[in-house]
Residue, then its C-alpha position, 0 to 999 in steps of 0.5 A: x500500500x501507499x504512504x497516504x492509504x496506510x497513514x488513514x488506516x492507521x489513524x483509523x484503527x486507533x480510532x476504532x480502538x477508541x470506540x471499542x474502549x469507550x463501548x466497554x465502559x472506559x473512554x479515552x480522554x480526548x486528548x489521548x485519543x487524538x494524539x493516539x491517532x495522530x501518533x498511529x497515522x505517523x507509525x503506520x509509515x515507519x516499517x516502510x523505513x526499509x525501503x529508500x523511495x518510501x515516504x519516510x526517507x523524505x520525511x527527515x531530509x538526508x538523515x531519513x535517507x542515510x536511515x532507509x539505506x542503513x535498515x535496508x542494509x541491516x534487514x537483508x542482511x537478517x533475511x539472508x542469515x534467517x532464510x530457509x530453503x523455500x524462500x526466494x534469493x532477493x537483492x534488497x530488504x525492503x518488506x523484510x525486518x520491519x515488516x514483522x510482529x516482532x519489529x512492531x512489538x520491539x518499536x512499540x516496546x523502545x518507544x514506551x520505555x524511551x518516553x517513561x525514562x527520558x522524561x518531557x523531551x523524550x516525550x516531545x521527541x517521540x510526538x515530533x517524530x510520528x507528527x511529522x510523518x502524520x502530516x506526510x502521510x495525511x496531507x501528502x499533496x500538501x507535504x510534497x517537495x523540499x520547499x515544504x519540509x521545513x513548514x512540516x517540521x514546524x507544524x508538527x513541533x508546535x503540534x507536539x508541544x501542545x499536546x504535550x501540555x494537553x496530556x500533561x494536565x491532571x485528567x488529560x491522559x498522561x497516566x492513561x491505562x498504566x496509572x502507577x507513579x512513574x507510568x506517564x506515557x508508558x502507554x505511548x507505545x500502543x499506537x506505534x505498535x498498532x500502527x505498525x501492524x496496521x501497515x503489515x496487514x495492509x501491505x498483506x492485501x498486496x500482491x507481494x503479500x507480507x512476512x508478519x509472522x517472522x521469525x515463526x516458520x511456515x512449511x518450508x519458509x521462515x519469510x512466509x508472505x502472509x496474504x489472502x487467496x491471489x485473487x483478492x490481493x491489489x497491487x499498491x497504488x491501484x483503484x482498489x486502494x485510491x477508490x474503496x480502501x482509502x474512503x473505507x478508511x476515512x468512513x471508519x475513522x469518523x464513526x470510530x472517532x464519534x463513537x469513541x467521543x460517545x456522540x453515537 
């Protein structure tokens, strides 16, 4: 899938995340419930880091770039030294490493401790980081160019900063889920990690199909490209996903959104 399809299906899973905790009896302070999906828009685009024309490689200018390339080196490298006999020479990495549960938990699991030890900077960093890739991801025609990196990188520090404060007031949703002193924003790493799934299940909708369950082996292949039957898949970029997927997305994000808000 492309970067604009998986930013929405991101926003949208947490969103509807927030309406299954609101329909269970424990709503999401607003406030977590917007940067949870801003933040799980941004991580939706974040396993793409292993590939050097993917959205994320413009996203930071040339230490994005250095990035993809240095990912894209280091999951070939894990693909060659884990494959099994069944699974296919490739040259490159893309769609390998992070493109698994395993690199989704480990992100999301890295995210929440770095928010939790490195305290309020730590924090801004991390909503920096997923706010820039949110606005590349939603609001792709206007983030297109390098003219434009700068004006986005504005926009998404002062986007983090003041949800830093929102979230920092008393019932705002600092200690949302894990309330025991110390806990603030340990739960920071549930989007990123949802996020991060979303896009491997969209990009198993694909054609190529994607190794999620890595390192666990299926048959003769440990990179198995989970997928459903060939005659169900799209190709990324197609009328399936600009027509249906991305309104779906859209349409499930907003009832998710005011169901979540208990307006329905």
């Amino acid at each position: 899938m492309m970067g604009p399809a998986h930013s929405l299906s991101g926003a949208a899973a947490w969103l509807g995340v927030g309406a299954a905790v609101a329909a269970a009896g424990h709503p999401m302070p607003w406030p977590v419930l917007l940067s949870g999906a801003l933040i799980c828009a941004g991580a939706a685009l974040a396993p793409d880091l292993d590939h050097k024309a993917a959205t994320i490689s413009r996203a930071f200018g040339p230490v994005s770039r250095w990035l993809c390339e240095i990912v894209d080196k280091l999951s070939y490298a894990v693909y060659k030294a884990t494959r099994k006999q069944g699974d296919p020479r490739r040259s490159g990495g893309h769609r390998t490493l992070t493109h698994t549960w395993l690199w989704a938990v480990l992100i999301g699991a890295g995210c929440s401790a770095i928010a939790v030890t490195g305290g309020r900077w730590a924090v801004l960093a991390v909503l920096f980081v997923h706010m820039v890739l949110a606005i590349e991801g939603l609001l792709w025609r206007a983030a297109r160019g390098s003219s434009s990196d700068v004006l986005v990188w504005l926009l998404a520090a002062t986007s983090a900063w003041i949800l830093a404060g929102v979230l920092d007031k008393p019932g705002h949703g600092s200690d949302w889920l894990f309330t025991a002193p110390g806990q603030e924003y340990l739960w920071l790493g549930l989007p990123i990690l949802l996020g991060a799934l979303v896009h491997d299940i969209g990009d198993a909708l694909t054609v190529s199909g994607c190794p999620i369950l890595w390192p666990i082996p299926v048959g003769r292949k440990r990179w198995y490209p989970l997928g459903p039957p060939k005659a169900m898949r799209f190709r990324a970029g197609s009328w399936v996903e600009l027509r249906v997927l991305m309104p779906v997305f859209m349409l499930l994000g907003g009832v998710g959104g005011v169901a979540a808000l208990n307006v329905i």
